[in-house]
C-alpha positions as CSV (number, residue, x, y, z in Angstrom):
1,X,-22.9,2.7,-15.9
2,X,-20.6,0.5,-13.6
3,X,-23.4,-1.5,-12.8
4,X,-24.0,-2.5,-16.7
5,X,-20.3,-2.7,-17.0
6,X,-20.4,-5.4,-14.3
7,X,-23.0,-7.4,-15.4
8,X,-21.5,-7.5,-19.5
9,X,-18.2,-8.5,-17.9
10,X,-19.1,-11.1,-15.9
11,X,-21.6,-12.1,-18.8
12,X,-18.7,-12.1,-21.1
13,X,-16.6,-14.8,-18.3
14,X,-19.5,-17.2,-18.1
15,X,-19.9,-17.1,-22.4
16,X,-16.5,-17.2,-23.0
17,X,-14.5,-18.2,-20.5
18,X,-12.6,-21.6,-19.9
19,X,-14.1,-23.6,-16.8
20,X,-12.4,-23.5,-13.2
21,X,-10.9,-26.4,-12.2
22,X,-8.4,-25.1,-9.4
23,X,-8.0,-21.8,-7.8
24,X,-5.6,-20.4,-10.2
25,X,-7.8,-20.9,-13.0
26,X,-10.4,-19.2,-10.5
27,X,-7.8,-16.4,-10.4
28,X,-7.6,-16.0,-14.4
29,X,-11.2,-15.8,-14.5
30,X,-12.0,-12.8,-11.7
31,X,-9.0,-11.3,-13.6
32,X,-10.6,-11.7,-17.4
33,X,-14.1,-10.5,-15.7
34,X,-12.5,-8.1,-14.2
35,X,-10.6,-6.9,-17.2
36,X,-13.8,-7.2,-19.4
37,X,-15.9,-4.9,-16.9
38,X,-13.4,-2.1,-17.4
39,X,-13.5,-2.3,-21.0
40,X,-17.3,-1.9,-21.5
41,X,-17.3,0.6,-18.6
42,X,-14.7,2.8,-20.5
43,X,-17.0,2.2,-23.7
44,X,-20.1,2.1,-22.0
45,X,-18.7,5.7,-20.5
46,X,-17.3,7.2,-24.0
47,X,-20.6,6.6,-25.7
48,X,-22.2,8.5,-22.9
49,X,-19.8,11.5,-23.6
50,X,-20.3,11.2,-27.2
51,X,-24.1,11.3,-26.5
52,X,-23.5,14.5,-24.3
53,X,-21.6,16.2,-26.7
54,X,-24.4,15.8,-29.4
55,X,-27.1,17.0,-27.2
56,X,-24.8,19.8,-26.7
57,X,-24.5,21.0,-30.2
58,X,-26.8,23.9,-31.2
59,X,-29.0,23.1,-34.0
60,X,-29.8,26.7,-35.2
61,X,-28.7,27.4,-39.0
62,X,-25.7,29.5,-38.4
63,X,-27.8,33.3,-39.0
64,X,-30.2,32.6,-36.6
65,X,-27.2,31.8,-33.8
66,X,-26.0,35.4,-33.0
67,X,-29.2,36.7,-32.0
């Protein structure tokens, strides 16, 4: 999942962020890519769990379940 995460964040930077001009502005860019690789890997990461936690729900009618 990191490895999509990086790739969306540093996709995000080239889209959206402002050109570099200097190296502080080079900063503020690693530092928004940065930022905007950690949010997709947290989301990128909850969607998994969620996805987990479906697949782990039984999907017997309730009288079926106690055997």
């Amino acid at each position: 999942m990191l490895k999509f995460a990086l790739a969306a964040g540093i996709v995000y930077e080239w889209l959206f962020g402002a050109s570099v001009l200097s190296l502080a502005s080079l900063e503020y860019a690693v530092l928004r890519a940065v930022c905007a690789t950690l949010l997709a890997w947290m989301i990128l990461e909850a969607g998994r769990v969620l996805l987990m936690a479906a697949l782990a729900l039984d999907g017997r009618p309730p009288a079926q379940r106690r055997g």
